[in-house]
LOTOR-376818 format. One record per atom (N, C-alpha, C): y, z, x. Coordinates in steps of 0.001 Angstrom, whole numbers, plus 524288, in hexadecimal, padded with zeros to 5 digits. Each point is the difference from the previous one (the first is absolute). Layout:
N
YZX...
% end
This chain:
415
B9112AB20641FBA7FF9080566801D5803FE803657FD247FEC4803C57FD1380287803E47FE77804EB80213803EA8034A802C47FD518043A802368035E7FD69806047FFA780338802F3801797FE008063C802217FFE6803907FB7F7FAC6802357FF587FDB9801AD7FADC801508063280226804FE802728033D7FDCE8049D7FF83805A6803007FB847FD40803C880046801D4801C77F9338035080548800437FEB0804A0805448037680373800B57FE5C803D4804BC802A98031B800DD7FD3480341805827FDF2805597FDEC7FC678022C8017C7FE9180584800987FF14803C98042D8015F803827FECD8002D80498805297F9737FE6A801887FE88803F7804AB7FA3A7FECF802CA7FFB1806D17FD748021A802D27FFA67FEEE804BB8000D7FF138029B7FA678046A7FE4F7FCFE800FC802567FC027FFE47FC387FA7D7FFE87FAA4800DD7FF7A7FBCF7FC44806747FFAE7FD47801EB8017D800FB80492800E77FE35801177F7CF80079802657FED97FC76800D47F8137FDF0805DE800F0801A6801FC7FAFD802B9805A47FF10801B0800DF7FA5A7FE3B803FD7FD357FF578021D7FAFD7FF097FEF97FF15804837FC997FA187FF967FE6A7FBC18041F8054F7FD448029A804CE801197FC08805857FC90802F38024E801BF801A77FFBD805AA80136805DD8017F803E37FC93801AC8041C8051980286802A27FEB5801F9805F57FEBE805E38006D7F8D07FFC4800C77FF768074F8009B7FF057FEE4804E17FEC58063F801E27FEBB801698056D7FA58803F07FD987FFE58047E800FC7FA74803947FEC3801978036F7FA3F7FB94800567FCF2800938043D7FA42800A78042B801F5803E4802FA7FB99801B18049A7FFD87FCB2803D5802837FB8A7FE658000D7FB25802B5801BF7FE3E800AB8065F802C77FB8C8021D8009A7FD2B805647FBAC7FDA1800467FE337FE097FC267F99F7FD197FF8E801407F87A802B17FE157FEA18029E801427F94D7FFD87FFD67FCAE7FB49802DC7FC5A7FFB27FF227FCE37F9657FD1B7FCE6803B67FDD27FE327FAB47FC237FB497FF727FFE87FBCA7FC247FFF87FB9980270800F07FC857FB327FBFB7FC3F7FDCB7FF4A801617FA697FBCD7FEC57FB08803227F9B67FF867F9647FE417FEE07FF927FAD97FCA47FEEC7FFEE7FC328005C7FC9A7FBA57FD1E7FC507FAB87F9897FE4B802527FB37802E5802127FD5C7FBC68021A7FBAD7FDE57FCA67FFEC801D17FC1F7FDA87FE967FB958038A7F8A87FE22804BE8003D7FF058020C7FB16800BD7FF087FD288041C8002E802B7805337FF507FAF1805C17FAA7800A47FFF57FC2F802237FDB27FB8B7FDA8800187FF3D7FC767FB3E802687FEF87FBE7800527FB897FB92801E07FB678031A8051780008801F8803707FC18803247FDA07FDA5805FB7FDE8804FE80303800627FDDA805E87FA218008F800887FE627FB748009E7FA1B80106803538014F7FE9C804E17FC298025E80407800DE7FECD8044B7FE3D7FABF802247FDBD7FC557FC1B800617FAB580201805807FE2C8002A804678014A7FDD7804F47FE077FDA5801C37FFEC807417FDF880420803DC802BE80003805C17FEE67FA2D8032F7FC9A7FCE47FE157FEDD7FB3280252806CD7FF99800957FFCD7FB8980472804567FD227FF9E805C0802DD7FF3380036806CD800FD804538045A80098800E88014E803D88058780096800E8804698008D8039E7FD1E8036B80417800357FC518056E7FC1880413803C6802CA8056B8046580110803587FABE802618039C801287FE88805947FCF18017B803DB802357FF24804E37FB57801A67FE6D7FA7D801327FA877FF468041A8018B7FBAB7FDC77FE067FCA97FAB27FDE9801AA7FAD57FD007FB95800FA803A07FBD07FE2D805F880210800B78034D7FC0C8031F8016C7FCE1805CC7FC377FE2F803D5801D77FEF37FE5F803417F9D67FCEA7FEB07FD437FF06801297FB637FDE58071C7FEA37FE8680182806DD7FE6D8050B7FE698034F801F18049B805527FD0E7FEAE804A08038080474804367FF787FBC180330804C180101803EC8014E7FD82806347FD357FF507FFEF7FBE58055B804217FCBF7FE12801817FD747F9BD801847FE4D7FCA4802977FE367FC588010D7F97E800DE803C1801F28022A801D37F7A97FFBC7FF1A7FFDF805BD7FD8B7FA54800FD7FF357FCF1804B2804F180164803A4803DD7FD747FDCD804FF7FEE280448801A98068F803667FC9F804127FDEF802FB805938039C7FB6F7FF55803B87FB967FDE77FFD47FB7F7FFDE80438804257FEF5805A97FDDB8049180328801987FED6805EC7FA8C7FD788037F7FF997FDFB801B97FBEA7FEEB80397801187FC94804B77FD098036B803C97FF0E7FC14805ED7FA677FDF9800A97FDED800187FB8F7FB457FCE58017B7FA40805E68009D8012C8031F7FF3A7FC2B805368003B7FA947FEB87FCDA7FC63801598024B7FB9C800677FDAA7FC0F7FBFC801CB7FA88800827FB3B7FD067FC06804077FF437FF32804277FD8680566802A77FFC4800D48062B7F98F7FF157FFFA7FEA17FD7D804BD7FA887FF327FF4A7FC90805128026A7FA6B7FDD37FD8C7FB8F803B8800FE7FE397FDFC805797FE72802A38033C7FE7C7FE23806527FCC380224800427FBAD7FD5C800EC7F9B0801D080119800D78010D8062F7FD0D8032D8025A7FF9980321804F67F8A77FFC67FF9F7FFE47FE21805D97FB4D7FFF2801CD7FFAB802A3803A9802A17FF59804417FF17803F6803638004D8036C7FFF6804B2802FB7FDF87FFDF8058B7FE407FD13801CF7FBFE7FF507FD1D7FBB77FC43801A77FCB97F9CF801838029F7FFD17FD4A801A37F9FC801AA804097FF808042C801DB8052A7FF90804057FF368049A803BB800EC803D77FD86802A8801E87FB947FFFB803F97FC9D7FC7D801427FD797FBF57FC607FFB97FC457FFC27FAFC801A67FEFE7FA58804B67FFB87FF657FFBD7FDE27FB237FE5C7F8A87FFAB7FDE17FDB67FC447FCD77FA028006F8050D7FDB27FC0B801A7802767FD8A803CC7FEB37FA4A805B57FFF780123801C18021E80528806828030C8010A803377FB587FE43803A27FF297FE20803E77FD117FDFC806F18022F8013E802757FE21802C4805D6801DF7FF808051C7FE857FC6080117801397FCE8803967FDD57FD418058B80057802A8800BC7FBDB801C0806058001E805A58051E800167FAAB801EC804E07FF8B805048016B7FD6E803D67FD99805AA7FF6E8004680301803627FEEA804D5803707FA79800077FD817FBCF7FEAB8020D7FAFF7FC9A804D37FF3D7FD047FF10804F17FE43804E1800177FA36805AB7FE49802BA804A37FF867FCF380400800F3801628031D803D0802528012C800F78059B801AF804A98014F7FA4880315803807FC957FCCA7FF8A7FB3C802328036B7FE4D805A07FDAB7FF147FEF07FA247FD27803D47FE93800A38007C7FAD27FA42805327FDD2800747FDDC7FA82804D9802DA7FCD3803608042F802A1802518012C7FB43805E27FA097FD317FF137FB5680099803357FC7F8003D7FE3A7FF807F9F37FA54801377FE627FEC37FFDC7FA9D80340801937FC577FF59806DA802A6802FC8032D7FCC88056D7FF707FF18801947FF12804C1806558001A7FEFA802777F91B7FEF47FBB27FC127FD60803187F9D87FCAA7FEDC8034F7FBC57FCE9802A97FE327FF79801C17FB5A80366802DC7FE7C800868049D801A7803F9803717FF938055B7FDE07FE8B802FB7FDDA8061C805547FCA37FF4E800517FC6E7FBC67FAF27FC987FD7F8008C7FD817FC1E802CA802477FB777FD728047E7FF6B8017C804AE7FC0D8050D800DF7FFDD8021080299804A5804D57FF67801DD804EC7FDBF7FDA67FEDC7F9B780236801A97FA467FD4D800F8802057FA9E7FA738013E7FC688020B7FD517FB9E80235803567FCBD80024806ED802018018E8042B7FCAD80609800F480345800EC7FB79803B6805AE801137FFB980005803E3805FA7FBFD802B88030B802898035780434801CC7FDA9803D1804A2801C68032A801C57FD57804977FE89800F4804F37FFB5807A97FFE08004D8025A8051F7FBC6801A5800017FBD2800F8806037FAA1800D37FF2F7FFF6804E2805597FBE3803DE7FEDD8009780315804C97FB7C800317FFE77FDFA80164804B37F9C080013802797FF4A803B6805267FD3A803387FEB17FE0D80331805277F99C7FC19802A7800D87FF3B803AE7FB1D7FE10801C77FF528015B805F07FA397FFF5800047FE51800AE805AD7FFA87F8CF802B6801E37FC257FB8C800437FCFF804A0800767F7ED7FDB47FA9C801877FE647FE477F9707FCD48042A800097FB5F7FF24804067FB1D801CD800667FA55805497FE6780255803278034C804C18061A7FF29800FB8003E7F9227FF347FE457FE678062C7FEC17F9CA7FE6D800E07FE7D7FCB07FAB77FEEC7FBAF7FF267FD277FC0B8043D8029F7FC05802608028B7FFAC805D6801F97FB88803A17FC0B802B68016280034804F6805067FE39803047FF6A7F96F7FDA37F9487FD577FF307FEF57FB858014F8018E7FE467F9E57FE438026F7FDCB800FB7FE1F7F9B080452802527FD9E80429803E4800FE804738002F800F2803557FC048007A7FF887FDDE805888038F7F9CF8019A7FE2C7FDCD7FBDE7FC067FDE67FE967FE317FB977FD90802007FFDB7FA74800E4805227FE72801FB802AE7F90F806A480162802008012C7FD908039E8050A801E97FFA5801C38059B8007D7FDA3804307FF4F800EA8049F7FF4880103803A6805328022D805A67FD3C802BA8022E805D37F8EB804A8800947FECB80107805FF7FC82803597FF4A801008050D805617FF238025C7FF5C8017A806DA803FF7F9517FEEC8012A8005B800DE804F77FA8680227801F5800C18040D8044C7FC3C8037B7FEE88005F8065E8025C7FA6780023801FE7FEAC7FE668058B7F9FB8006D802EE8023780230804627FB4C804D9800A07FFA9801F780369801BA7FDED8081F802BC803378027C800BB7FDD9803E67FDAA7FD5F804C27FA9C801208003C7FA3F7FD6E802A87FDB57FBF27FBC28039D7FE297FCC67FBEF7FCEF7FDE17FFAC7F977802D47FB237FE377FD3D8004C7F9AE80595806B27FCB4801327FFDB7FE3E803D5803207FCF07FFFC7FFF27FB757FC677FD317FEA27FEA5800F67FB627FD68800497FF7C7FACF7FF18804DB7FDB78038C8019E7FC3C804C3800047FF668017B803EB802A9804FC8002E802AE803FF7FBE67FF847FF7C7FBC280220802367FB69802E47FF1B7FBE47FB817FB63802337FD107FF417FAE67F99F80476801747FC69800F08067F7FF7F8035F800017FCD4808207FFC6800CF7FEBB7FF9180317805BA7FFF1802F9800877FA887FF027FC8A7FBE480274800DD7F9D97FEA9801437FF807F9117FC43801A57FDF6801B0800057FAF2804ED800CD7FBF180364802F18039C8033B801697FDAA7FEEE8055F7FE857FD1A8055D800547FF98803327FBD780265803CC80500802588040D7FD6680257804F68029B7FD2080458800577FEF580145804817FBFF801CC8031D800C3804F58038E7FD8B8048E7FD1480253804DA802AB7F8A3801948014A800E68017D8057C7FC288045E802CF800DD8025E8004A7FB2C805597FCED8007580402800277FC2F801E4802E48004C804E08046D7FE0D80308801087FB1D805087FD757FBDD7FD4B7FFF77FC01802587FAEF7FB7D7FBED7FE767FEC58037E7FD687FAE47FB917FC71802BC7FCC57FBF17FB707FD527FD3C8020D7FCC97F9F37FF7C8042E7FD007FFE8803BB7FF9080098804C87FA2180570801728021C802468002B804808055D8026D801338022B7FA6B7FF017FECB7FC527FFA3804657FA177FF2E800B97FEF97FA137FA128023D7FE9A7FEC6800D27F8CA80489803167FD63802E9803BF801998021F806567FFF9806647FC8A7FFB98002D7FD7080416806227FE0E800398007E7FB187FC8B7FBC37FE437FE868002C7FB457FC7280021801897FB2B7FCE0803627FC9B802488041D7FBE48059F802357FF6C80325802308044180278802FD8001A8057A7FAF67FF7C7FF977FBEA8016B803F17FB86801307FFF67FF987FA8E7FAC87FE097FE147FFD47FDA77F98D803A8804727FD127FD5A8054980060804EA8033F7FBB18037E800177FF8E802887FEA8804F9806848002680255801E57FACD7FE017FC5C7FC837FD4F802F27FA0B7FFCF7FF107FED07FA247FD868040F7FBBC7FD5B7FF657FC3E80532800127FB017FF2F7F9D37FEFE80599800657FAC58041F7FDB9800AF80102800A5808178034A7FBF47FFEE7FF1C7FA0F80003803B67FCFE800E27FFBF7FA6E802DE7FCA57FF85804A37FD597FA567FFFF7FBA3801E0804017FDD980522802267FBF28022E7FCF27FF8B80406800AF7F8457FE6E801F17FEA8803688019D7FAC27FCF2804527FB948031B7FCB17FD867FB86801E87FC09801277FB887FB84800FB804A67FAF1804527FE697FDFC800C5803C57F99B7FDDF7FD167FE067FBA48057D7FCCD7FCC47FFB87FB1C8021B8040D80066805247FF557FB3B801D6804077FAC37FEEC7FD4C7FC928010D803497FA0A7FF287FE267FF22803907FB037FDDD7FD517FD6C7FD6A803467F92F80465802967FE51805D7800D7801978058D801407FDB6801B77FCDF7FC687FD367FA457FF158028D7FC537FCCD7F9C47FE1D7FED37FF6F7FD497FACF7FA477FEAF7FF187FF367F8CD801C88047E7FDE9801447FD907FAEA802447FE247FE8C805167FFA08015F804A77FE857FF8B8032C7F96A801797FFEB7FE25804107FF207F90A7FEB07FE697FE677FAF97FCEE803BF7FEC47FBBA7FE287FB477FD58800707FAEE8037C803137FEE58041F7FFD77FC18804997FAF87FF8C801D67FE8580634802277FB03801EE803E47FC317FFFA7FD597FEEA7FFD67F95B7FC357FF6B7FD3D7FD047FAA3800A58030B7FC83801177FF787F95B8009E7FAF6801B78046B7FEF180238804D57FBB780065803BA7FB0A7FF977FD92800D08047F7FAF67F8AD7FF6F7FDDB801E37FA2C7FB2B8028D7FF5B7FE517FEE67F9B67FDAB7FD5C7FBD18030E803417FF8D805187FEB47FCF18034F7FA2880027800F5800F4803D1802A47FA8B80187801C27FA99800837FE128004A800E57F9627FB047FDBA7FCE68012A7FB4D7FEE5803EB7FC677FFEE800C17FA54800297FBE77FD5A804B7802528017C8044F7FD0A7FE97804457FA9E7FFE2800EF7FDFF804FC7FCEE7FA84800A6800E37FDED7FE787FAAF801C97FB7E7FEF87FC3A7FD5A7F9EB80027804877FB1D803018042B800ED801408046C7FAC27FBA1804B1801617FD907FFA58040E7FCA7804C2800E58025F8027A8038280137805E37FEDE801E280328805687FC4D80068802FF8022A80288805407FA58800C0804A37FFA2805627FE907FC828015B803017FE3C806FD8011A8035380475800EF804757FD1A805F08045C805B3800CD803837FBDC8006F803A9803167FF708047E7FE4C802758022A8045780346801E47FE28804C080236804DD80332807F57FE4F7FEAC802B98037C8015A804A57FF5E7FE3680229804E08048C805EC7FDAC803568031F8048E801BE801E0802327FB9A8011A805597FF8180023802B57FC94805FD8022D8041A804787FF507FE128036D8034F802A28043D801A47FAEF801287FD4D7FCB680220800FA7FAED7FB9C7FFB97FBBD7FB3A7FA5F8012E7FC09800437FD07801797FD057FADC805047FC257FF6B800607FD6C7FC7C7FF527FB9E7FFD57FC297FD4A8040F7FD7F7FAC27FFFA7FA2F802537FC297FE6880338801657FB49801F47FE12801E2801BF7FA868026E802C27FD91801D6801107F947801657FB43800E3802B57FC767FFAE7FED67F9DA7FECC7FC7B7FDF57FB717FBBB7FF78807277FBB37FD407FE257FDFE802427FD2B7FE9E806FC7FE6E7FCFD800CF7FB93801D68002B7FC608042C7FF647FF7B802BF7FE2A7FA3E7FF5C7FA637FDB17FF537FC82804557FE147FA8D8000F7FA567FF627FDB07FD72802FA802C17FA68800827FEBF7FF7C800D67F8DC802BA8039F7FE7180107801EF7FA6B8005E7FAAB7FC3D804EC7FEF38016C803387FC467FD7A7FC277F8A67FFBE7FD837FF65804327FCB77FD367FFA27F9FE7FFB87FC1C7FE598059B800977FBA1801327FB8A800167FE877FCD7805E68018E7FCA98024A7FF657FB2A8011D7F9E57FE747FF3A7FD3780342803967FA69801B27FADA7FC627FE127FAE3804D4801BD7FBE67FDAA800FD7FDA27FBD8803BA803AE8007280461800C97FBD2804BB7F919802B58044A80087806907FF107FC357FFFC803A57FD268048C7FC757FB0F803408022D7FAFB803667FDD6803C88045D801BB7FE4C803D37FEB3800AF806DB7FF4C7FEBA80288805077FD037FBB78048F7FF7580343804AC804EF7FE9D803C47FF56803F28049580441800E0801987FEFE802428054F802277FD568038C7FFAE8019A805B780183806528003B7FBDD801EE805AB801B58047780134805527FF4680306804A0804D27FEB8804B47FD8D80074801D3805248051A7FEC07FEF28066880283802038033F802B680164801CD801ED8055E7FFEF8074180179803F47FEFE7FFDE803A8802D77FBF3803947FF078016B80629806E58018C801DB7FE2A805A480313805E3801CD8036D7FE898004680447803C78028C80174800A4800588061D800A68059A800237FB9C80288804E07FE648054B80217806D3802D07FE8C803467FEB2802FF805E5801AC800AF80040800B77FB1A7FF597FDDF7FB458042F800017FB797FAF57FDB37FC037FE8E805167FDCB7FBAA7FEE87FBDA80057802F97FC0C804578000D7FC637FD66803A87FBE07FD6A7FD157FBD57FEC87FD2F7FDFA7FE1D7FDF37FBD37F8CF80258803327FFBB7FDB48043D7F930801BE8008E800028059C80005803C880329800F57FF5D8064B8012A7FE377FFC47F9948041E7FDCF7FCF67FFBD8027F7F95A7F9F97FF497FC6F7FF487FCAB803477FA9A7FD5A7FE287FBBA80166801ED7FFC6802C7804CC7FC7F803F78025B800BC804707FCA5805BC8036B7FEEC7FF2E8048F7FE1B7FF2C7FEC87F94A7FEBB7FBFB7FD728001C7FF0D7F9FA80374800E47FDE2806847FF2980210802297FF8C7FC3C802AA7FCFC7FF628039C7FF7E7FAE8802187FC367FB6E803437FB6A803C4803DA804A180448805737FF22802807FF978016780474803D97FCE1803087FE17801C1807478049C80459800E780054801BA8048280471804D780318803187FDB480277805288003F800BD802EF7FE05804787FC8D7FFF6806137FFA37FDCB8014C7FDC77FE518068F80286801B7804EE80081803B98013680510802D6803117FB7E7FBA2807278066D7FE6B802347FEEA7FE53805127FD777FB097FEF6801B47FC397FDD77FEA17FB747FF2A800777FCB9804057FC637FDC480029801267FD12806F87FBE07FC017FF257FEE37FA7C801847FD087FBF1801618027E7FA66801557FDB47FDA4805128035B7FA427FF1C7FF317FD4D7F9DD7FD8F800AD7FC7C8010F7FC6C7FB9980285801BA7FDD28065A7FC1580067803BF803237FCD67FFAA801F77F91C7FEA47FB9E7FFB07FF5A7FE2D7F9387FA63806EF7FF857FCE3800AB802A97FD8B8064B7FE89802168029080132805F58017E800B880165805EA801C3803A9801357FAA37FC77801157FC70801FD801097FA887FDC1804EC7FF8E803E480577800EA7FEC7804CF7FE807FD68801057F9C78036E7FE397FCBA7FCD3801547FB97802567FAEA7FAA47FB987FEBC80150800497FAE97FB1E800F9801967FAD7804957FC537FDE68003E800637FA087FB847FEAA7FD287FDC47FBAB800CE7FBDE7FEF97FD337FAB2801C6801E0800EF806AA8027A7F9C4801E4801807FC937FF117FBB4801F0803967FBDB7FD307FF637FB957FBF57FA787FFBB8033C7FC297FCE27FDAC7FC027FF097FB707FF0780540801787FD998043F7FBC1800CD804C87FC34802877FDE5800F280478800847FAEA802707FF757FBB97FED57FBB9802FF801137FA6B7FD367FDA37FCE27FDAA7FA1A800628016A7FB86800807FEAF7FB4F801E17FB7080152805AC7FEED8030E8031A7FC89800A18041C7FA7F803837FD15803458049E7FE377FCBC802227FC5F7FAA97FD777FB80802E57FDA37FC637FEF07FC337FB9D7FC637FB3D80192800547FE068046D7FDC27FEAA8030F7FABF7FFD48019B7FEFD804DB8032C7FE2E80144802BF7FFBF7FD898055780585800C5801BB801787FEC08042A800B980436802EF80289800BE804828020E805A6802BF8039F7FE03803338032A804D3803FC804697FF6B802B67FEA38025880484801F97FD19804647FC877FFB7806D6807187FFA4802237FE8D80321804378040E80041805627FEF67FDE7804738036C7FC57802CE7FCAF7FFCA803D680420800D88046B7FFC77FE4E8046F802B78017E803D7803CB7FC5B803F28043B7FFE98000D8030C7FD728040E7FDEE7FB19801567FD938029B8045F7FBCA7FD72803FA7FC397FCF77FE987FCFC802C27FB6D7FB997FB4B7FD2E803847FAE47FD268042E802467FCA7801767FB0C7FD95802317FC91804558022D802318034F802377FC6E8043F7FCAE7FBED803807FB5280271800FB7FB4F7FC10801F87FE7E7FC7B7FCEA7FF6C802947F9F97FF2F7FB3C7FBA3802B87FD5E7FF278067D80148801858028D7FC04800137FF557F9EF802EA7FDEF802C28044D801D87FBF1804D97F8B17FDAB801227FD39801717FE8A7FC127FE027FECE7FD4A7FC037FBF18030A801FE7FB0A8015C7FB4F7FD1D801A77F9F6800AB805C8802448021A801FF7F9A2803327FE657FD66804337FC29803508022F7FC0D7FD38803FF7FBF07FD887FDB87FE83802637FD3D7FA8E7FE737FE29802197FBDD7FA89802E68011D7FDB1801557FCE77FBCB804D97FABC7FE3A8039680245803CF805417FD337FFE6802CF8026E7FCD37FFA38037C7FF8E80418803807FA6380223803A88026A80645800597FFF4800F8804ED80255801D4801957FBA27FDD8805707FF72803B0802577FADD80311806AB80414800B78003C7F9C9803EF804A7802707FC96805BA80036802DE8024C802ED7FB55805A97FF9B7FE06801437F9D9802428012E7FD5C7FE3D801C87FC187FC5B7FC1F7FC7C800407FA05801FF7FA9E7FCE67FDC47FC9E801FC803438009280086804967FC1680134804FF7FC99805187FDDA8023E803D67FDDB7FF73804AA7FF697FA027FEA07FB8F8012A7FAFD7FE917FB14800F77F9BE7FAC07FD588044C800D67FC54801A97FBE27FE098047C7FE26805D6803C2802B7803EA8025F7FD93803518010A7FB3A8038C7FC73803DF800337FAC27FE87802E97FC157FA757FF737FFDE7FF8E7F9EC7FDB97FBA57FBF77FEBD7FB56801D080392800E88003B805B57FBD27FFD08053D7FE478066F7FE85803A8803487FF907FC57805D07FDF67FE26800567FB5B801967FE957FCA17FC87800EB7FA777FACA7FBDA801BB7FFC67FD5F800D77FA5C7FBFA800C07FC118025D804308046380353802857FC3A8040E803E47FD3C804147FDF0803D4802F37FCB07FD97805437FD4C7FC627FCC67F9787FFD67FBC67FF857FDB97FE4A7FCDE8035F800D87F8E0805188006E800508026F8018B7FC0E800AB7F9507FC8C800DE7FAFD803CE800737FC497FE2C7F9E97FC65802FF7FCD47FC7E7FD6B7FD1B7FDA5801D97FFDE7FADB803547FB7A8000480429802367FA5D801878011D7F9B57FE2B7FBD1800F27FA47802207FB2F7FCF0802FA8003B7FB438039C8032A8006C80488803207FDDE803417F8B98004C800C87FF667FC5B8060B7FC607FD8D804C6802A580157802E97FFDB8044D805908038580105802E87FD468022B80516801517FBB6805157FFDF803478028980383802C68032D7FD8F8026C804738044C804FF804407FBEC7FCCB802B5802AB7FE76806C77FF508006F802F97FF99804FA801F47FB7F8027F8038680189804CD805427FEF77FCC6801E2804298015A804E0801AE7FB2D8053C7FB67802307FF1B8003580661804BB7FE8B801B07FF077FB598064C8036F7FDD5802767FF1F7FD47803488004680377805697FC997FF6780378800E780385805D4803B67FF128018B804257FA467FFA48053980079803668038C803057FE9C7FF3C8022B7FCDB803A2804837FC64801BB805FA803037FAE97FFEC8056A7FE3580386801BF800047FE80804448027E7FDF88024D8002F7FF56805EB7FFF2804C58035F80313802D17FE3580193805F4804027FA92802567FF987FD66800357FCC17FAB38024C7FE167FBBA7FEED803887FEAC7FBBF7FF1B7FD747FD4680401802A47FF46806D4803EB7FF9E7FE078011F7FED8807177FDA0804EB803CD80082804FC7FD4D7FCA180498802767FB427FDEC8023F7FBCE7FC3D7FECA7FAA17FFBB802C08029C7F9C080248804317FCCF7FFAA800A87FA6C804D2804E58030E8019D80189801F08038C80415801AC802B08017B7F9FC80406805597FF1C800CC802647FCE48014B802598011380341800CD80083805608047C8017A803AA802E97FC3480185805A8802BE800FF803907FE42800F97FF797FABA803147FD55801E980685801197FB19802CA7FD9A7FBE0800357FCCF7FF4B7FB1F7FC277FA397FEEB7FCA77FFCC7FCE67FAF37FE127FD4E7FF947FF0E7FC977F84680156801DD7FD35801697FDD57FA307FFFD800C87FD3C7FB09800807FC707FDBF8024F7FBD57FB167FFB77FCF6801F27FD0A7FBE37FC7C7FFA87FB428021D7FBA37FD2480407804067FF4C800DF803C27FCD7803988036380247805827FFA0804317FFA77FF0F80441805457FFCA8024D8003B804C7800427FCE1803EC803D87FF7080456806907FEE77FE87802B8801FB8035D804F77FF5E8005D801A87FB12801F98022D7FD307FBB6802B87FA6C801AD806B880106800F38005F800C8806398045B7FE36801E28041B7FB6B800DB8045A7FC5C7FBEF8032B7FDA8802FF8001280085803A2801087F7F5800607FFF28013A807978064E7FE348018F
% end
């Protein structure tokens, strides 16, 4: 197996080329980098028979990931989350094809654990020590988790409602942990503002936010590898995706790209879905009104933490990837994803987290209004695990103090 054929980064906006070895954050332009391969060589070198008998991890792909030498690889084992066929819900939805891809598995109970072995790998081998992260919750996690594991120091700045068990993951970890009062664009704001203040000196923090640094999509790119792996190299029809930053989705269609070229799979290409949440939607507003870039989202509010993203860095890309497509972007509501939540794990054994829940709602209205068909090939992404979300859910099982419910919903009194 080849080592990592990629060759240098480019802006998304402006094409502007950067050195693949040091440490950027966004082009002069404030465009996201992106990082280019040789794939004309890894399609000489790597066929995709060569994955027989490869490391059963994201890291099969090491050849179209940006690490360098083996020994900076961080890993807890990420990736290779399975496909879960759904019958019951698939029925009762009408979809005959529904498939879930459980991100919830991963390390840290969710998928951004991709992004951030990838990332920290980077980290490792260009030498950074100090890492800062605004997150609404999982990303904090999975930094704190591969942090310990890389030795490294990391600042996390999430909002003050965000889950507990966030919370309480990154504190075990070791990472230093300030709540702020606000959204993730106000935790975004103090995580910028730390980096300038530290820029030049000794440990000076490097800021590892979403699409601020170009390795973390290349982690999250590993989803569509997998995922035409899984399905014998043919994509399905849609894919639905939480859309709250929207960089699991630029990922995979960068995956999709990079594979063509690889010649691993054909030129077609799933319709590629934003699903948000009613509270906090601009990517579907932008895509209703046709344009390029979404608006700040004033009054952002929904239990799925991971969707209360006022205004995504990577709108752009989203869109285009939904666009290009011919996919579209759907809202749905609190309440619906929350039933789909908890209907799911009844009917299926899967609890995911609201914002997987949110694409299973998605799924049941488009098959209604006839936008996706019933023998439609589809995935749902469940981005993250439901225990992540206890407080979330505990709203519809309320627990009182002086005892515990039977299955009837009676009050069981100690005696």
């Amino acid at each position: 197996m080849p080592q990592t054929c990629k060759t240098h980064l480019e802006c998304s906006l402006c094409s502007k080329i950067f050195d693949a070895g040091r440490a950027w954050n966004l082009c002069d332009c404030g465009g996201p980098l992106l990082v280019r391969y040789d794939l004309a060589r890894l399609r000489a070198e790597w066929p995709r028979e060569s994955l027989t008998g490869a490391v059963n991890s994201m890291w099969r792909y090491a050849p179209a990931l940006p690490v360098s030498h083996p020994n900076s690889i961080v890993s807890l084992g990420e990736g290779m989350t399975p496909l879960l066929t759904t019958r019951r819900t698939g029925n009762r939805i009408g979809a005959h094809n529904l498939v879930i891809k459980d991100e919830g598995l991963n390390p840290t109970g969710s998928f951004k654990a991709r992004g951030l072995s990838c990332a920290i790998s980077m980290c490792v081998e260009m030498g950074v020590k100090v890492l800062a992260i605004p997150s609404a919750g999982n990303a904090a996690s999975a930094l704190s988790a591969y942090a310990a594991a890389a030795g490294l120091e990391a600042h996390i700045f999430m909002p003050a409602d965000v889950p507990q068990a966030n919370f309480i993951e990154c504190k075990a970890y070791g990472a230093h942990v300030t709540l702020v009062d606000g959204l993730i664009s106000d935790c975004g704001r103090i995580v910028g503002e730390k980096c300038k203040t530290t820029a030049g000196q000794p440990g000076a923090w490097f800021d590892i936010s979403t699409l601020k640094e170009p390795y973390r999509i290349e982690g999250k790119k590993t989803m569509g590898y997998e995922l035409a792996e899984q399905l014998n190299w043919i994509l399905p029809d849609a894919i639905l995706y939480p859309a709250g930053g929207g960089v699991g989705m630029i990922g995979m269609w960068k995956a999709f790209v990079e594979m063509e070229a690889l010649g691993w799979i054909s030129s077609k290409r799933p319709k590629m879905i934003a699903v948000q949440a009613t509270g906090c939607q601009p990517i579907v507003r932008a895509f209703e009104e046709g344009t390029e870039a979404s608006r700040f989202w004033d009054g952002a509010s929904t239990v799925a933490a991971g969707l209360r993203v006022p205004k995504p860095l990577g709108d752009r890309l989203t869109l285009q990837a939904v666009r290009e497509s011919a996919g579209c972007a759907i809202a749905v509501s609190d309440r619906d994803l929350m039933d789909a939540g908890i209907r799911l794990a009844s009917e299926e054994g899967i609890f995911a987290a609201p914002e997987g829940a949110s694409c299973v709602a998605a799924t049941e209205r488009l098959i209604r209004e006839g936008f996706l068909k019933p023998d439609d090939q589809i995935v749902v992404y469940n981005t993250g695990s439901g225990l992540k979300y206890l407080e979330a859910y505990s709203v519809r099982f309320p627990r009182t103090a002086a005892g515990q419910t039977d299955k009837l919903g009676g009050l069981i009194t100690p005696r």
